[in-house]
NUSEDO-590151 format. One record per residue: x, y, z of N, C-alpha, C in turn; residue in one letter. Coordinates in pm, whole numbers, plus 50000, padded with zeros to 5 digits. Layout:
REM residues N
XYZXYZXYZA...
***
This chain:
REM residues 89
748231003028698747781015028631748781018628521X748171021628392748971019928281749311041628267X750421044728204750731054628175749981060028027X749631069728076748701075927882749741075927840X749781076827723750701077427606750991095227551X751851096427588751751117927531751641118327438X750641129827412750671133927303751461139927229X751821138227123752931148927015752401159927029X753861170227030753921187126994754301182326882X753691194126799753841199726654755201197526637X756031197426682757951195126629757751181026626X757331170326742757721157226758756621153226563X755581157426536754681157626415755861163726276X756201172426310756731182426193758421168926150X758811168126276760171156126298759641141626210X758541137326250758181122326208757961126426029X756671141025990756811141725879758011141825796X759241146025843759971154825759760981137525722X760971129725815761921113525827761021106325677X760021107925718758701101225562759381110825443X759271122725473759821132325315760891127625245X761691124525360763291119425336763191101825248X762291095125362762341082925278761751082625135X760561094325099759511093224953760171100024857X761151109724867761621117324794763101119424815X763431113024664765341108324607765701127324593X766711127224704767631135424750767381141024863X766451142124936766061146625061766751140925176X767441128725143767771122925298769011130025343X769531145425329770301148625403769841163025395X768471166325337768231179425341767791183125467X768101198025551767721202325701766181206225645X765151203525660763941206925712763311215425785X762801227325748762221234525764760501237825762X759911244025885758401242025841757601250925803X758381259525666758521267625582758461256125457X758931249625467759041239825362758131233625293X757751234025155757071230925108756901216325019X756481209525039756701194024963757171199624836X755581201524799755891207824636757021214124612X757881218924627759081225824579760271219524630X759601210124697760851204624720761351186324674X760101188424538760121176024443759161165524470X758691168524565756961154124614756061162024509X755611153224434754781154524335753241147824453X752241151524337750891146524439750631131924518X751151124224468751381115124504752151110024622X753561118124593754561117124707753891122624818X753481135824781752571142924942751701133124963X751001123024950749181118625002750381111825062X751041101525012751891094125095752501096925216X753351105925179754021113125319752751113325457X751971119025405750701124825475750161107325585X750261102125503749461091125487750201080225624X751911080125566752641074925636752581079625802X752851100525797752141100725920751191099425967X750341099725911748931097526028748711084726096X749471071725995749621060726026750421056326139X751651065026138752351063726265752131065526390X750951081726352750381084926493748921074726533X748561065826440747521060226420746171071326435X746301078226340745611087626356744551086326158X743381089226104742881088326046741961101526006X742611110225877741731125825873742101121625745X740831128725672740561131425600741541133925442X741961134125377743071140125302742331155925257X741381160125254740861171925215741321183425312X741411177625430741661181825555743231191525540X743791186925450745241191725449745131201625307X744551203025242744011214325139744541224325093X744471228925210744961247425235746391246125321X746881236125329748451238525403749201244125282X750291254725318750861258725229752301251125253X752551241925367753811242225392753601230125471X755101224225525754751219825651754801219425764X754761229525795754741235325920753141236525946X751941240625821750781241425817750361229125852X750971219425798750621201625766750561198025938X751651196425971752041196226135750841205026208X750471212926193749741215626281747971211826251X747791213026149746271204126096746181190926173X747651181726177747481168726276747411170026420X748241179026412748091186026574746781187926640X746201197326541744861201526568743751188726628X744001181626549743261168526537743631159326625X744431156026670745031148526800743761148026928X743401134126959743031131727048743601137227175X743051142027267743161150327410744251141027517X745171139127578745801129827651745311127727774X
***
């Protein structure tokens, strides 16, 4: 009998996003992260965000929409839209 796999809390989501921010965007890899934090202001141009985005969902092997993330103002918003979406354990 095999063990389910747990599901991510919004921190273990908000943690994996913020490691992608660090790798897509030159100066971030020693900035503290906050999920107040906004890509956009913090130099991810549109591009850098789909990526970031992209990288997580990939990690969680997870597949939404990019429209889906729209209205996040932050990422703390971002983190929880995947959250939301997370298969049940």
């Amino acid at each position: 009998m095999s063990n389910p796999i747990p599901v991510p809390d919004k921190t273990a989501i908000f943690r994996l996003m913020s490691r992608h921010a660090a790798a897509v965007v030159p100066g971030l890899e020693s900035h503290e992260f906050r999920p107040e934090d906004s890509l956009r202001y913090l130099g991810a141009n549109s591009i850098d965000r789909s990526e970031i985005i992209m990288m997580t969902l990939e990690s969680l092997s997870l597949s939404i929409s990019l429209v889906a993330f729209a209205r996040a103002e932050n990422m703390g918003d971002l983190a929880e839209i995947i959250h939301e979406r997370l298969p049940s354990a």
